[in-house]
LOTI-327192 format. One record per residue: residue in three letters; residue number from 1; x, y, z of N, C-alpha, C in turn. Coordinates in steps of 0.1 Angstrom, whole numbers, plus 2048, in hexadecimal, padded with zeros to 3 digits. Each point is the difference from the previous one (the first is absolute). Layout:
ZALO  type  seq   nu   nv   nw  cau  cav  caw   cu   cv   cw
ZALO   ALA  NUM    X    Y    Z    X    Y    Z    X    Y    Z
...
END
This chain:
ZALO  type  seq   nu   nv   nw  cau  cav  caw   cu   cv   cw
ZALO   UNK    1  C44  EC5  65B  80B  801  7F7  7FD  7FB  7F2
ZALO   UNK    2  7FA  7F6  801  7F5  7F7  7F2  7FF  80D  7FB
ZALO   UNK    3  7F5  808  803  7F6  80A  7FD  808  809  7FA
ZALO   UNK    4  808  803  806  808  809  7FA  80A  801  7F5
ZALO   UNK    5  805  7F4  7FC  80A  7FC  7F8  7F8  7FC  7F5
ZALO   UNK    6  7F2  7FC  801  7F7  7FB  7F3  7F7  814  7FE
ZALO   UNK    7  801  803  808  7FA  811  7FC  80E  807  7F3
ZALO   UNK    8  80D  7FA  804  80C  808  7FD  800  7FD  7F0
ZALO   UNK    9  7FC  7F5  7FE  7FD  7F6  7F4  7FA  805  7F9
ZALO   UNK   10  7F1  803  803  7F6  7FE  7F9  801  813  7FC
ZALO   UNK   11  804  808  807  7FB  811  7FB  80C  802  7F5
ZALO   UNK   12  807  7F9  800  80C  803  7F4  7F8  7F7  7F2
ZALO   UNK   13  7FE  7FA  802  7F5  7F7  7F8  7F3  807  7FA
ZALO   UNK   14  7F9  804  808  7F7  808  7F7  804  80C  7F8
ZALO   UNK   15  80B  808  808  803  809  7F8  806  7FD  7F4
ZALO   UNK   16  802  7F5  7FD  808  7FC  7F3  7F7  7FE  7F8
ZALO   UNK   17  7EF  7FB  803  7F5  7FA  7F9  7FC  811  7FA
ZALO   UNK   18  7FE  808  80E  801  80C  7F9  804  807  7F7
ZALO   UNK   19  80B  800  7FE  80F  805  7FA  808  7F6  7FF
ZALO   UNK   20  7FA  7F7  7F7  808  7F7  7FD  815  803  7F6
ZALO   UNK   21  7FD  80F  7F6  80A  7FE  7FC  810  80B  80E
ZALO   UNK   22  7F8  7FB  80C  80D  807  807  801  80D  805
ZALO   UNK   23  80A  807  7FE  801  80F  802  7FF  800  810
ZALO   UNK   24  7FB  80D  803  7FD  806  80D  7F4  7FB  804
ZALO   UNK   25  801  801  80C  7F8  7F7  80A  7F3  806  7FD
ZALO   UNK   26  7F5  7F8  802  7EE  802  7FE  7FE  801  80C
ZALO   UNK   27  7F4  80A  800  7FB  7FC  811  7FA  7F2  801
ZALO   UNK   28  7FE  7FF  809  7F9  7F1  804  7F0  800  7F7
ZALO   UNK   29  7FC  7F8  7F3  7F4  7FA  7FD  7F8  800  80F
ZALO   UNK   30  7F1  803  7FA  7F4  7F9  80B  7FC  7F2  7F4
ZALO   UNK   31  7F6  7FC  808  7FB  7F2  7F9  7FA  802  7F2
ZALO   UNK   32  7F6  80E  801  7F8  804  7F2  80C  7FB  7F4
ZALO   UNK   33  808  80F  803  80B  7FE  7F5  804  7F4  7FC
ZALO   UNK   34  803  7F8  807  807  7F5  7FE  7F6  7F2  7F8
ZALO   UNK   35  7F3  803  806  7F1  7F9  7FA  7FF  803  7F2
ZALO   UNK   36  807  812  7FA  7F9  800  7F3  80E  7FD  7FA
ZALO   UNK   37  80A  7FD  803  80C  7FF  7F9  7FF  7F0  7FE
ZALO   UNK   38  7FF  7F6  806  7FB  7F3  7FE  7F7  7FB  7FB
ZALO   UNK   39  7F6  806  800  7F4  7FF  7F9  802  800  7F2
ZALO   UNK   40  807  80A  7FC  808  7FF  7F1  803  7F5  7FE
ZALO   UNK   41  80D  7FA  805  803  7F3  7F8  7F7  7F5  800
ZALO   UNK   42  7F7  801  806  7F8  7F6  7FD  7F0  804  7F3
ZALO   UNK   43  801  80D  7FB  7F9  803  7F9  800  7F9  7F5
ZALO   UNK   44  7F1  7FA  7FA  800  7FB  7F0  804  809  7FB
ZALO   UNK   45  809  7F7  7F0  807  808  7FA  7F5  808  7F4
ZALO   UNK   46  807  80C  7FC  7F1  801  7F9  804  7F8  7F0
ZALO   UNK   47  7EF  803  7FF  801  7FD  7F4  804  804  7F2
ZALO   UNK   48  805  7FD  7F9  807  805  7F2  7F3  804  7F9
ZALO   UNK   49  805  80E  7F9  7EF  805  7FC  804  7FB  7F1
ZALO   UNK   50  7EF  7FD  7FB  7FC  7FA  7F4  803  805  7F9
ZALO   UNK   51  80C  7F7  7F3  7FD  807  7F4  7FB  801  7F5
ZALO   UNK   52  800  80D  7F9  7FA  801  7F7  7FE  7F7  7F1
ZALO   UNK   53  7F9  7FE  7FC  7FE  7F2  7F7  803  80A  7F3
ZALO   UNK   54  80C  7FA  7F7  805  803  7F3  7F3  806  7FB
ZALO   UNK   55  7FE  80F  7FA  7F8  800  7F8  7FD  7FC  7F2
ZALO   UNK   56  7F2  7FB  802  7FB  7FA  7F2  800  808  7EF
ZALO   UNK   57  805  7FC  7F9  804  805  7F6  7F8  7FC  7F2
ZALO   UNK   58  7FB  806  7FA  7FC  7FA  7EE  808  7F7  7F9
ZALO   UNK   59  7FA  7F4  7F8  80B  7FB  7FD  80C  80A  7F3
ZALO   UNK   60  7FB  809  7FE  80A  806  7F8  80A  805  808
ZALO   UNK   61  803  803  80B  80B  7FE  80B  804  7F6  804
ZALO   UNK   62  7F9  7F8  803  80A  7F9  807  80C  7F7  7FA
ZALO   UNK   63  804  801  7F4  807  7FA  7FB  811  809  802
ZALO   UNK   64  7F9  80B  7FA  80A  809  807  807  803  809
ZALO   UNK   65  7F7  800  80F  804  800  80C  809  7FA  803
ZALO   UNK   66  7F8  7F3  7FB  804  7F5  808  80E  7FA  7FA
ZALO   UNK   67  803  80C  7F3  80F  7F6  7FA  810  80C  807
ZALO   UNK   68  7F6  80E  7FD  803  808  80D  80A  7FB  80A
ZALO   UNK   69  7F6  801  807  803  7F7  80B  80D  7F6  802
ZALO   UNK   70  7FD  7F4  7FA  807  7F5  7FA  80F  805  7FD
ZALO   UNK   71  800  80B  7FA  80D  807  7FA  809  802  80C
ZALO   UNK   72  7F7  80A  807  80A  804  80B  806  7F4  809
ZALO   UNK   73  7F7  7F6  803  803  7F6  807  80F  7F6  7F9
ZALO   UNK   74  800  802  7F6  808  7F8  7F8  80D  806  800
ZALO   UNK   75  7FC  80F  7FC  80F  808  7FD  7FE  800  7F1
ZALO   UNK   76  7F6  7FC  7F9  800  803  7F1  803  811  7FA
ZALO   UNK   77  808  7FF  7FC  7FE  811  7FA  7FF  801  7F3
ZALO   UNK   78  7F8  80B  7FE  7FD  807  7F5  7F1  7FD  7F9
ZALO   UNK   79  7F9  7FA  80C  7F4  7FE  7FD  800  7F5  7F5
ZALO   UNK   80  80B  7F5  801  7FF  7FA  7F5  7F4  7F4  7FF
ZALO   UNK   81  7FC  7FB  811  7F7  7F9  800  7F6  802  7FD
ZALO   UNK   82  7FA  813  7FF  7F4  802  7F9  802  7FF  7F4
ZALO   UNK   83  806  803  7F8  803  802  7F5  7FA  7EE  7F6
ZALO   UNK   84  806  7F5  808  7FD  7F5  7FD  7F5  7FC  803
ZALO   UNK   85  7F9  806  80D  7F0  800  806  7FB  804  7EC
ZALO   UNK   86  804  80B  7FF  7FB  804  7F5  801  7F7  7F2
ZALO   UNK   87  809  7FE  800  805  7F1  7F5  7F7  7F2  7FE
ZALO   UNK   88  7FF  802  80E  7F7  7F0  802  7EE  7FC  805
ZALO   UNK   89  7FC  80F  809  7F2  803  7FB  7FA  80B  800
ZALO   UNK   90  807  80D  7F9  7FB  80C  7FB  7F5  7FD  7F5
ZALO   UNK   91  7F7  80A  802  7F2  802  7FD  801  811  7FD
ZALO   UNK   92  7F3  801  7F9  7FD  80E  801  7EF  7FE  7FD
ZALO   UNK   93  7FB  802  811  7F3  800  801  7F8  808  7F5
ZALO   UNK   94  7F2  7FB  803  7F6  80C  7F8  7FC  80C  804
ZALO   UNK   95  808  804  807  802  811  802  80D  806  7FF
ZALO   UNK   96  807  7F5  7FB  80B  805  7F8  80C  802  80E
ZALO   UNK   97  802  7F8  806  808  7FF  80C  80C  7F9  7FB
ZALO   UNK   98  80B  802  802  80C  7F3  800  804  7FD  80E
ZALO   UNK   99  7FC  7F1  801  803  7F8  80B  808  7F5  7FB
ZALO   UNK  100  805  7F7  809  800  7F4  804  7F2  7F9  806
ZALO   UNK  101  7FE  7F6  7FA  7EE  7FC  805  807  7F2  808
ZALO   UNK  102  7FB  800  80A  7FF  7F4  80C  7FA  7F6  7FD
ZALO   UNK  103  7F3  800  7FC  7FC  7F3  7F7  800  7FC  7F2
ZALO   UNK  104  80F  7FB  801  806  800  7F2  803  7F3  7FD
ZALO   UNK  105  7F9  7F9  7F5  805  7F3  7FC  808  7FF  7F6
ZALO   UNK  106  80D  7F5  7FF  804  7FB  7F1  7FE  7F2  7FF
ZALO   UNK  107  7F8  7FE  7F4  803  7F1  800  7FD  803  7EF
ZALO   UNK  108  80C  7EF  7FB  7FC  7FC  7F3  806  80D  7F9
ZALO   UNK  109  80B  80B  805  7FF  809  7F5  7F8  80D  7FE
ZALO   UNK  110  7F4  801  80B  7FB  809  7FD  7FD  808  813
ZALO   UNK  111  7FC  80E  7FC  800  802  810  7EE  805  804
ZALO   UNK  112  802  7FE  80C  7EC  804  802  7FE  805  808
ZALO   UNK  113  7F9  80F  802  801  805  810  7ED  801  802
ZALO   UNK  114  804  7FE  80A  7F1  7FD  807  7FF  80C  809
ZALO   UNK  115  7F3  7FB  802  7FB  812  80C  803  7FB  80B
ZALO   UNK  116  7FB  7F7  803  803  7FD  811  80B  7F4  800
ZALO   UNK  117  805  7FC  808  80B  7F6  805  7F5  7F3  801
ZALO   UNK  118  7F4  7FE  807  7FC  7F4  7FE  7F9  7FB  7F4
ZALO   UNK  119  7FF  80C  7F6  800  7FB  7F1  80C  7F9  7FC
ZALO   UNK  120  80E  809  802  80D  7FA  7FD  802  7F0  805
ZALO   UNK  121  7FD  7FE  80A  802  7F7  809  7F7  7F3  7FB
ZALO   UNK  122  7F2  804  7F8  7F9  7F1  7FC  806  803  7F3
ZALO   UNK  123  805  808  7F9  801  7F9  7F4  814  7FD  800
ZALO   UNK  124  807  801  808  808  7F7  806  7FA  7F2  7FE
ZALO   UNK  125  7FC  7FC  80B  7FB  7F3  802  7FD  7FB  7F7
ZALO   UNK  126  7F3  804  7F3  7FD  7FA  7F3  80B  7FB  7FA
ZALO   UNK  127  804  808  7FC  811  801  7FF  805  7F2  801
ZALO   UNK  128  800  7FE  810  80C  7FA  800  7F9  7EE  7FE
ZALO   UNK  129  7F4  804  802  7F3  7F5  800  803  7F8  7F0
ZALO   UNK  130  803  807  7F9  804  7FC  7F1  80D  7FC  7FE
ZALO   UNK  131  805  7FE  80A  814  7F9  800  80B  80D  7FD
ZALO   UNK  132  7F6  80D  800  810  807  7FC  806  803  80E
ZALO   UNK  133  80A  806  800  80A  800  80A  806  808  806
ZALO   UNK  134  807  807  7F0  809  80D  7FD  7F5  80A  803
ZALO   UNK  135  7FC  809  80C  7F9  809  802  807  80B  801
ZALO   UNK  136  7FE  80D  7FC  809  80E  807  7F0  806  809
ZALO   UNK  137  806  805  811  7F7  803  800  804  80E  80D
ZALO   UNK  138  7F4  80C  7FF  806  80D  809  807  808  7FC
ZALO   UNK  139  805  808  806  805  80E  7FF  80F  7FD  7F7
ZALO   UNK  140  803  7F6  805  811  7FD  7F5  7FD  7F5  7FB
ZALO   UNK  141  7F2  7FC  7FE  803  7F4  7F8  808  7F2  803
ZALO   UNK  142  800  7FC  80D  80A  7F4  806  7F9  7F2  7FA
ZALO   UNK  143  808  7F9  7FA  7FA  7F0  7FB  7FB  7FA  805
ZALO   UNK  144  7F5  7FD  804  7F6  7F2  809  810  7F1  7FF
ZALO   UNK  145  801  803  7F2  809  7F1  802  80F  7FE  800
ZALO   UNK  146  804  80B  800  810  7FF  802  7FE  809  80B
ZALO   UNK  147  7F9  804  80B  800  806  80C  7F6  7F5  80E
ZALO   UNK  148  802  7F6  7FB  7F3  7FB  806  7FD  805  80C
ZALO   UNK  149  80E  7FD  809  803  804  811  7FA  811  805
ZALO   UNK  150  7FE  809  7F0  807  810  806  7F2  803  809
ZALO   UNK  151  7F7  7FC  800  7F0  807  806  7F6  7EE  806
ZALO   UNK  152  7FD  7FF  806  7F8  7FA  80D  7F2  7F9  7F7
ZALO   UNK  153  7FB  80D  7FA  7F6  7FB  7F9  7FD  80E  7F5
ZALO   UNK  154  7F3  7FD  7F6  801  809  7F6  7FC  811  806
ZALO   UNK  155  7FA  7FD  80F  7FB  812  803  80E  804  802
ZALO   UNK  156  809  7FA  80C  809  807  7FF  807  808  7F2
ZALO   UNK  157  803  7F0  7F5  809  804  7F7  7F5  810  7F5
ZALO   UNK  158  7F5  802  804  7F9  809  7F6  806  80E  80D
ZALO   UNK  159  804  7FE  80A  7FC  80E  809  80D  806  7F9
ZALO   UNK  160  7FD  80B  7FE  80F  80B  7FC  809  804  809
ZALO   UNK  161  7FF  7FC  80B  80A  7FD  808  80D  7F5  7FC
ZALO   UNK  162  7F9  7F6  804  809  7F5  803  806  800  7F1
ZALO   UNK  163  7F7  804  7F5  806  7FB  7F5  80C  808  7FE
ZALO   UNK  164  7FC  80C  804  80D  806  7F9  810  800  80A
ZALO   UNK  165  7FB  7FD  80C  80C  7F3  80D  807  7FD  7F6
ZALO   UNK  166  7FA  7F4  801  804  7F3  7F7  808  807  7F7
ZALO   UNK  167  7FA  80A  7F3  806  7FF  7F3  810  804  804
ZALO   UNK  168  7FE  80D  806  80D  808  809  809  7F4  807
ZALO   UNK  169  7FD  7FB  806  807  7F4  802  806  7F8  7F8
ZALO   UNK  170  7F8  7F9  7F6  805  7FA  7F3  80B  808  7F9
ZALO   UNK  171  800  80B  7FE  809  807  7F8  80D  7FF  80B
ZALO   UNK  172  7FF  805  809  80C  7FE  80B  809  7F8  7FD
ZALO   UNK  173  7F7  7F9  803  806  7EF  7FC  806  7FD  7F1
ZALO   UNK  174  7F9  801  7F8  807  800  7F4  80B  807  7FC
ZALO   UNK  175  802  812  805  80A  803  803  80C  7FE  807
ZALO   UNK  176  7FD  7F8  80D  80E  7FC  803  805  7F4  7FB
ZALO   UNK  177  7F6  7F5  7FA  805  7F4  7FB  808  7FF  7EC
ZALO   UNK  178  7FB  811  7FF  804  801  7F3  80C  80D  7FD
ZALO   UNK  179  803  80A  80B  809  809  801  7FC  80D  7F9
ZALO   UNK  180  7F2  7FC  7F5  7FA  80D  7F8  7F6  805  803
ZALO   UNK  181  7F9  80C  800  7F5  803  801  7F6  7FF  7F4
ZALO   UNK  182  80A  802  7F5  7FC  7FF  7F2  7F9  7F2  7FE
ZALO   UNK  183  80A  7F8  805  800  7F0  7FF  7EE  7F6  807
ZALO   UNK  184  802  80B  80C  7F8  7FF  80A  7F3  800  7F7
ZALO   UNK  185  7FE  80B  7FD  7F2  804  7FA  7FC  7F6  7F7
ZALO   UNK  186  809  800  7F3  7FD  7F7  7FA  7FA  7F5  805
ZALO   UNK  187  809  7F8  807  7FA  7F4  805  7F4  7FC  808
ZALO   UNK  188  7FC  80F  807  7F7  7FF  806  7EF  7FA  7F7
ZALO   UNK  189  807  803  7F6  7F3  800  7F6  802  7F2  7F6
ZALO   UNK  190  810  802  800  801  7ED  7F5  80F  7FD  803
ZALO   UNK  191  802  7F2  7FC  80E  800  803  808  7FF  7F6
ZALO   UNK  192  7F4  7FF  7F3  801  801  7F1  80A  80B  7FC
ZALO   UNK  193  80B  803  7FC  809  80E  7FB  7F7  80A  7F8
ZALO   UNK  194  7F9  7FD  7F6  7F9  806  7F8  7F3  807  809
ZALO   UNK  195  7FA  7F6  806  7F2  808  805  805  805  80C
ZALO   UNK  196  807  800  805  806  807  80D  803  80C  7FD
ZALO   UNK  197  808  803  7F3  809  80A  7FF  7F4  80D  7F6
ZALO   UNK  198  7F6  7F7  7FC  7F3  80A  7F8  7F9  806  811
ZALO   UNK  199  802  7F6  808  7F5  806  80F  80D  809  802
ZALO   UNK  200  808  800  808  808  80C  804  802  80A  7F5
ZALO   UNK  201  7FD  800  7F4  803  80C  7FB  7F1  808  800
ZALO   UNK  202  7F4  7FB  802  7F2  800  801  801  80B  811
ZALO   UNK  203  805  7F9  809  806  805  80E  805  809  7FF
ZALO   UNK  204  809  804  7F6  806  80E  800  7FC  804  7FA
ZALO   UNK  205  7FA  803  7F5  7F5  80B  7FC  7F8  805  80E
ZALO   UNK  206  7FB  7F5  806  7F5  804  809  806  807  80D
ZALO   UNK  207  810  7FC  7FF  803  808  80A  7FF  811  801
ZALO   UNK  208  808  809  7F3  7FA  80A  7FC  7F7  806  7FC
ZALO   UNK  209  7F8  7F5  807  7EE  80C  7FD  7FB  801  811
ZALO   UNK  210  808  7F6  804  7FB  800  80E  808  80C  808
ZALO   UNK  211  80E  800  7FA  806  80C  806  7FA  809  7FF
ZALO   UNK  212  7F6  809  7F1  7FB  807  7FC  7F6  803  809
ZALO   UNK  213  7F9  7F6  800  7EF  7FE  808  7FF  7FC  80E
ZALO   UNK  214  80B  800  809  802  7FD  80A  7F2  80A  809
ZALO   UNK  215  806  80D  800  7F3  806  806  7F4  7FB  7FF
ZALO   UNK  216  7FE  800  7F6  7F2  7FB  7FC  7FC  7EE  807
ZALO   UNK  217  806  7FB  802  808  7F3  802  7F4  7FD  810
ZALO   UNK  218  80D  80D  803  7FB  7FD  80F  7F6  805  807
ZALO   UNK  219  7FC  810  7F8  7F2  7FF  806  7F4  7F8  7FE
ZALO   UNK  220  800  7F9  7F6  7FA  7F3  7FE  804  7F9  80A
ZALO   UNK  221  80A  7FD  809  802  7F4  808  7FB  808  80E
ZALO   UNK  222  800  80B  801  7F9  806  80A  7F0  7FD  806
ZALO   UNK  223  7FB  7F9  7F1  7F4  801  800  7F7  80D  807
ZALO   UNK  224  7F4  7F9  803  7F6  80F  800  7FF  806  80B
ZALO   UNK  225  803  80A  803  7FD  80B  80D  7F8  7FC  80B
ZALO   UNK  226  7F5  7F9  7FF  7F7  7FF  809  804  7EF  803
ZALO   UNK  227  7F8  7FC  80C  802  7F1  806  7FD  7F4  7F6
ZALO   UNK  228  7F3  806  7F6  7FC  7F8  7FB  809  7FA  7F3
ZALO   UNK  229  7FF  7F6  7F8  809  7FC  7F5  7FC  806  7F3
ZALO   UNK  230  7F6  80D  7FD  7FE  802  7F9  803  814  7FC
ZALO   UNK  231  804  802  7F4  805  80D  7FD  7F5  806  802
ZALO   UNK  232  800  80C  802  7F7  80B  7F7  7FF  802  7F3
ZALO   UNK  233  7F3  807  7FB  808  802  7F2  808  808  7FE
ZALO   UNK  234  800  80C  806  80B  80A  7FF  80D  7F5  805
ZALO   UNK  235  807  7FD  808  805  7F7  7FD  807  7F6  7F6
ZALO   UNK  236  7F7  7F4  7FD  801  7FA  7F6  7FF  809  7EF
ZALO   UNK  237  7F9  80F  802  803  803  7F7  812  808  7F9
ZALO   UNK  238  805  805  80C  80F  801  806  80C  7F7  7F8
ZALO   UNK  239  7F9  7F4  804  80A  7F4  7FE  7FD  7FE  7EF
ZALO   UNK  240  7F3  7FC  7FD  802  805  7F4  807  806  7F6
ZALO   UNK  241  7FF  80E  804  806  80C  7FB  813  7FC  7FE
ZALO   UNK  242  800  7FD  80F  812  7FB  800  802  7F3  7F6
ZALO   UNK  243  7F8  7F9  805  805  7F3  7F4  801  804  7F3
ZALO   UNK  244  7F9  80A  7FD  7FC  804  7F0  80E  807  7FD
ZALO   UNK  245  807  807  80B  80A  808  7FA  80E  7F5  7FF
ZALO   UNK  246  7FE  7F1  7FF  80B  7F9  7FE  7F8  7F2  7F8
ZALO   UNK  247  7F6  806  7F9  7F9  7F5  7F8  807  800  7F3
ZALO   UNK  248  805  807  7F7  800  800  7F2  80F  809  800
ZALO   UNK  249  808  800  809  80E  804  803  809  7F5  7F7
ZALO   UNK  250  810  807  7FE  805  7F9  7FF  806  7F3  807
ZALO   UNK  251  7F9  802  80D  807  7F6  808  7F1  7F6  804
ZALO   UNK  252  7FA  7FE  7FB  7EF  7F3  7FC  806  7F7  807
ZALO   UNK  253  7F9  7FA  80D  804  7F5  806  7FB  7F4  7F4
ZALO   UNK  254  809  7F8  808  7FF  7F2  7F5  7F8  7F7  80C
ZALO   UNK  255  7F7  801  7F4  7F1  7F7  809  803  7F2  7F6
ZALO   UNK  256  7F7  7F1  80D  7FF  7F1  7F4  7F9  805  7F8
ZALO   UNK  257  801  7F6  7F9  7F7  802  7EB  7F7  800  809
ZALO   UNK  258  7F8  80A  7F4  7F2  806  800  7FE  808  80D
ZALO   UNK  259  80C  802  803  801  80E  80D  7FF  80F  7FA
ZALO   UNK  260  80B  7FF  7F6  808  80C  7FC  7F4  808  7FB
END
């Protein structure tokens, strides 16, 4: 009677392991089936396939990308954070490029762009080796001393990443604690009325060239076709060509002294 009342049990039972969501009756499972159906849940889970590592970019990109980027993340519109990218370390390389340069120094008044970031980075330190303080430094230019908290140490604060985070963030902020965007900008740069209000009007100029030059903008932020970080010439000669057609326009980005 045992036997039979634990047999009554158990065949309604598999067929549910079978057919677990119900319906009409399964025939009765053998053991195989029921070996590879369990075997499953006990399977390692797989592994999450590797991803792809951000491609590496020139630094005449990455300032761009990376404020790009930054934009969308924020909700900034109208590209206005490039536009200040452009305000605070636009360059026009010696092939005649208009960027934003990533290794961008201000100190004392004057601005200095270096080739590489670990150039940027020791003459930082000399810098600060001599007591000054007031540093601007990166893609937006963020203060070493009235930001002291915004970056970990100086690689971060040089990567065009984080810097242009930060700056997008900062503006945020200044916009909600000030109610203007107008207000915002300004201050981003001084809290002075006068030098504030010379940077946002500097800002809007640069906004309508960026509108202009947008295309151009972003195949630059595209950087170069192939894996490596470096154009072709046909390429770089491309970008050229495009920068040239918004070099001597009425709408001239407003680069720091001794940019323009």
């Amino acid at each position: 009677m045992r036997r039979l009342l634990l047999r009554a049990v158990m065949v309604p039972l598999l067929g549910l392991l079978v057919n677990p969501a119900g319906g009409a009756a399964a025939p009765p499972a053998n053991l195989s089936q029921i070996g590879v159906w369990s075997t499953a849940l006990y399977a390692p889970p797989k592994q999450p396939a590797p991803q792809t590592p951000a491609k590496a970019l020139p630094p005449e990109a990455q300032c761009i990308a990376a404020i790009l980027d930054a934009e969308k993340a924020a909700g900034i519109a109208d590209h206005l954070l490039l536009a200040m990218g452009f305000t605070e370390s636009g360059r026009r390389t010696e092939d005649r490029l208009f960027t934003a340069w990533p290794w961008t120094v201000n100190t004392e008044g004057r601005s200095h762009y270096f080739p590489t970031r670990d150039a940027a980075i020791s003459f930082v330190r000399e810098t600060q080796a001599r007591g000054v303080q007031s540093i601007d430094v990166g893609c937006l230019q963020v203060n070493l001393r009235w930001h002291p908290d915004a970056f970990p140490d100086l690689v971060t604060a040089f990567d065009p990443v984080a810097n242009a985070r930060y700056a997008a963030s900062f503006l945020s902020a200044l916009r909600r604690d000030h109610g203007s965007l107008e207000t915002a900008i300004a201050r981003y740069h001084s809290a002075q009325s006068e030098r504030g209000e010379a940077y946002r009007q500097r800002v809007t100029g640069n906004l309508r060239w960026v509108a202009g030059a947008l295309g151009y903008l972003e195949t630059l932020a595209a950087g170069p076709g192939g894996s490596a970080p470096v154009w072709t010439a046909a390429e770089r000669g491309r970008l050229s060509f495009l920068s040239g057609l918004f070099a001597d326009g009425p709408a001239r980005p407003l680069l720091p002294a001794g940019q323009n």
